[in-house]
C-alpha positions in Angstrom: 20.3 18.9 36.5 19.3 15.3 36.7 15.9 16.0 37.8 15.5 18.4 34.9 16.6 15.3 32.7 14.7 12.8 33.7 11.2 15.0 33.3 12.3 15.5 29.8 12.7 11.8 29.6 9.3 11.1 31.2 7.7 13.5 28.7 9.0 12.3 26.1 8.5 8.9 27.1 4.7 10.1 27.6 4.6 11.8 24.3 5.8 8.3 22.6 2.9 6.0 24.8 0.4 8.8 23.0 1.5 8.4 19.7 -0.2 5.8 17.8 -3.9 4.2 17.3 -5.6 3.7 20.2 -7.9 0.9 19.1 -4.4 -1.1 17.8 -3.9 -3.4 15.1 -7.7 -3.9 14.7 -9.7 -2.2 11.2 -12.8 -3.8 10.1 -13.5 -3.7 5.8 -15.3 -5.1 4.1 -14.9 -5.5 0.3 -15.7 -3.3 -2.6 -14.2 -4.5 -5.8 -11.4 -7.1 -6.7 -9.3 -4.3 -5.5 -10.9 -1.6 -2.8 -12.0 -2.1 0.3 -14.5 0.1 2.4 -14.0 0.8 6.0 -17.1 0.0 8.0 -15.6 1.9 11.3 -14.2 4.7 11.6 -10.9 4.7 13.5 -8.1 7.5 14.9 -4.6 7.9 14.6 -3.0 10.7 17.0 0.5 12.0 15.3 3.3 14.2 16.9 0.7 16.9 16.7 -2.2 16.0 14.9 -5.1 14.1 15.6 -6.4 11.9 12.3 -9.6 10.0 12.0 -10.2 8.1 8.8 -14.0 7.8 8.2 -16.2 5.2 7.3 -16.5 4.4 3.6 -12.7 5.2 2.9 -11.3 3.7 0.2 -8.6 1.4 -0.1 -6.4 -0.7 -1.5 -4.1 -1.6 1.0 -0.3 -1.2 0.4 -0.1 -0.6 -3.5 2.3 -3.3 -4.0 3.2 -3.9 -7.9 2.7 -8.2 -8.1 6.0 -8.2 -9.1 7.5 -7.5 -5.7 4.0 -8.4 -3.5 6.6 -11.5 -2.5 8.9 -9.1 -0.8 5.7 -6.6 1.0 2.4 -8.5 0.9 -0.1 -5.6 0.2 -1.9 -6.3 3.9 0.2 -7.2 7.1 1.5 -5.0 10.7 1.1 -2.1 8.6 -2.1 -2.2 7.0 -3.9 0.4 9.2 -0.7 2.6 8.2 -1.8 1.7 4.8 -5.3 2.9 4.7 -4.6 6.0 6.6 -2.1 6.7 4.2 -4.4 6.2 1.4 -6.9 8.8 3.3 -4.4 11.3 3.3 -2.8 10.8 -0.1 -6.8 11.3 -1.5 -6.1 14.8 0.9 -3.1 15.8 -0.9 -4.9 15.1 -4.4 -7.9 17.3 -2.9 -5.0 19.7 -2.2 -5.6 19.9 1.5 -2.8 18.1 2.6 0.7 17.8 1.3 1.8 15.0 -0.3 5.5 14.6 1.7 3.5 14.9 4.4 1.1 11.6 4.2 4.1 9.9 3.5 6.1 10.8 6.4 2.7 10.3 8.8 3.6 6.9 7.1 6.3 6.0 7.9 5.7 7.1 11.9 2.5 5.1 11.8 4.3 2.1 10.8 7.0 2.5 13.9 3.9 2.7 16.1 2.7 -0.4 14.8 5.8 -2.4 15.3 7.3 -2.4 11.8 10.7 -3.1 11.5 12.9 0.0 11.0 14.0 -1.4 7.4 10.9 -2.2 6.1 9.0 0.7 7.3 11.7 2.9 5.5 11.9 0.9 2.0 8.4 1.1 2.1 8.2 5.2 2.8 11.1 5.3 -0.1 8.7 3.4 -2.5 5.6 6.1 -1.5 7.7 8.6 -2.3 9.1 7.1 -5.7 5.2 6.8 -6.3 4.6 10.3 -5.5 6.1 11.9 -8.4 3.4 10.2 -10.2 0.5 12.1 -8.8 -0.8 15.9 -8.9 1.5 18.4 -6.9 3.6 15.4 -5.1 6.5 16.4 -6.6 6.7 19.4 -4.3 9.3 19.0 -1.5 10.8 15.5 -3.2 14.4 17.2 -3.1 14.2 17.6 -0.1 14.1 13.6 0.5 15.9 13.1 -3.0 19.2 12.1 -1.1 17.6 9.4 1.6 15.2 7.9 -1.2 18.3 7.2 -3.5 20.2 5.3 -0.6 17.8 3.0 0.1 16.5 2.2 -3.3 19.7 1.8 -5.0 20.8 -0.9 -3.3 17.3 -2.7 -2.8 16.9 -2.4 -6.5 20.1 -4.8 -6.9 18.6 -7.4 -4.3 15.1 -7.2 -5.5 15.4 -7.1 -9.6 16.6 -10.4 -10.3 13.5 -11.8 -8.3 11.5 -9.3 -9.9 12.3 -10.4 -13.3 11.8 -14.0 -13.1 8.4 -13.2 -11.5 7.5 -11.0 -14.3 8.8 -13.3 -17.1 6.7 -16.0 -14.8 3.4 -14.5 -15.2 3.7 -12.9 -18.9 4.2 -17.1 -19.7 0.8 -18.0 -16.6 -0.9 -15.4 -19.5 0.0 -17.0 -22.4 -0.7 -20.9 -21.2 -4.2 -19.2 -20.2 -4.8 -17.9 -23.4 -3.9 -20.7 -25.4 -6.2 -22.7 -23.1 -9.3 -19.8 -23.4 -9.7 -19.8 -26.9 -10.9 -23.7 -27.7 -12.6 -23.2 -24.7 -14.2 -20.0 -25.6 -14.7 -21.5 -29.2 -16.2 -24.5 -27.8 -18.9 -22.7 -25.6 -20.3 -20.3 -28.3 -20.8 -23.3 -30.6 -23.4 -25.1 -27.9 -24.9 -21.8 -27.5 -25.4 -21.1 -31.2 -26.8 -24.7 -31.2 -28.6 -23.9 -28.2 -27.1 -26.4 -25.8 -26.0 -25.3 -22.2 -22.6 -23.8 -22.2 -20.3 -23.1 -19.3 -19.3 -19.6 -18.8 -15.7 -19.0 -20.1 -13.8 -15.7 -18.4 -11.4 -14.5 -19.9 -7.5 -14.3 -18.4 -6.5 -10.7 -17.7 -2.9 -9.5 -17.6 -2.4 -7.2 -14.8 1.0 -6.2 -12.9 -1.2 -4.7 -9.9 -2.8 -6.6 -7.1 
């Protein structure tokens, strides 16, 4: 009986040394736009029992953090390879070859084999799933998670709002100053050009709540 135990042990410790990316931590990028990235190498993650391999010129953005809580989960850290294979296989699920509750859940088990904490890792497949019901058939199968998703964000939601809020109120006042200080400026600039004197470019500030 004890034999028989420890070869179950042995396979699954096995099993758990195979799970994983076999290159590690390591992704090369390089970047697109101010917010995707293309991979310049292709790289592998092998699953419970699935082998994936996220190409060369995937997209991403990282962890889709809202800047509201980037403070709390940068958008890039332990997890970003997670990350970017997740955003492979959520461009899957839109394709509707892949399910949705799925890509999340290969996720959150990518995450463990990259050393996330357990906490983290799950707020951050709670928050995947929250953003599922946003997209093209991820709805299907969300009861079936309803329960664990609810635990974890109701309580995260009371640490993380007040924080939240003074952040948000934070950069809708960063926008205004900017503003206020854009228009002379942008005033000033097309009156030397109309008078055809060299003028400095002026940008304009942009409000965005997305990294």
């Amino acid at each position: 009986m004890s034999e028989a135990v420890g070869s179950v042990r042995a396979t699954n410790h096995k099993l758990e040394e195979e799970i994983g990316f076999p290159d590690g931590l390591s992704v090369d990028v390089r970047e697109l736009d101010e917010r995707f990235w293309g991979v310049l190498r292709q790289f592998m993650y092998q699953a419970e029992r699935q082998e994936y391999t996220v190409a060369k010129g995937e997209k991403t953005d990282f962890a889709s953090v809202p800047r509201i809580f980037v403070w709390f989960i940068p958008s890039y850290g332990r997890y970003t390879k997670a990350a970017i294979l997740h955003d492979y296989l959520c461009r899957l699920a839109r394709e509707g070859t892949f399910e949705r509750r799925d890509a999340d859940g290969v996720f959150r088990q990518a995450m463990r084999t990259l050393k996330v904490p357990f906490l983290r890792r799950w707020i951050m497949w709670a928050a995947v799933r929250w953003g599922a019901l946003f997209t093209p058939h991820g709805a299907s199968g969300w009861q079936r998670d309803a329960i664990k998703v609810l635990l974890i964000s109701v309580p995260m939601v009371g640490l993380l709002l007040p924080a939240a809020l003074v952040i948000l109120v934070t950069l809708l006042v960063w926008y205004l100053i900017e503003m206020i200080l854009y228009v002379p400026l942008s005033l000033a600039a097309q009156w030397k050009q109309k008078r055809q004197r060299p003028a400095k470019r002026v940008n304009r500030p942009r409000l965005s709540f997305r990294m």
